[in-house]
N, C-alpha and C positions, 0 to 999 in steps of 0.2 A: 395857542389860541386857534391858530388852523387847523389843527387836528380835532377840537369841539367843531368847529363849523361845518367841517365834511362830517363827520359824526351827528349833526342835527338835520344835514341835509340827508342823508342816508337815508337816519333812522324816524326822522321826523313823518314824512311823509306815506308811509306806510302804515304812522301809526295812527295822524291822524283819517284815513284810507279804513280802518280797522273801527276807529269811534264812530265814524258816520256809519259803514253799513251796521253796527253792533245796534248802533239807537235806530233806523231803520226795522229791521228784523225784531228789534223788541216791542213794536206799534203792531207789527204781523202776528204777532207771538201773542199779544193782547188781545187782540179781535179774538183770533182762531178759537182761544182757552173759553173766552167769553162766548162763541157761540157753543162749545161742547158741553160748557154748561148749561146755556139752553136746552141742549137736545134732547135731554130725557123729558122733559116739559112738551116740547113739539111731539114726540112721541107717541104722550099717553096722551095728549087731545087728538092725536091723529086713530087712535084706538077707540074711541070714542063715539067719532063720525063713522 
């Protein structure tokens, strides 16, 4: 039973360490995509004027 414990404390916290910045960086990753597909759009109105 102490061998799980030091094995949850180990590995536990890295992993959750690993979930937060992953969901982080997946909000980043969303915007980014979301404006590259904008930018052909800003583009050709920018061709325009």
């Amino acid at each position: 039973m102490e061998s799980w414990m030091s094995l949850i404390s180990d590995v536990g916290f890295p992993i959750v360490v690993t979930l937060y910045l992953l969901h982080r960086i997946e909000e980043k990753l969303d915007t980014l995509n979301d404006t590259i597909l904008q930018l052909p759009d800003h583009l050709s109105s920018q061709r325009l004027n």
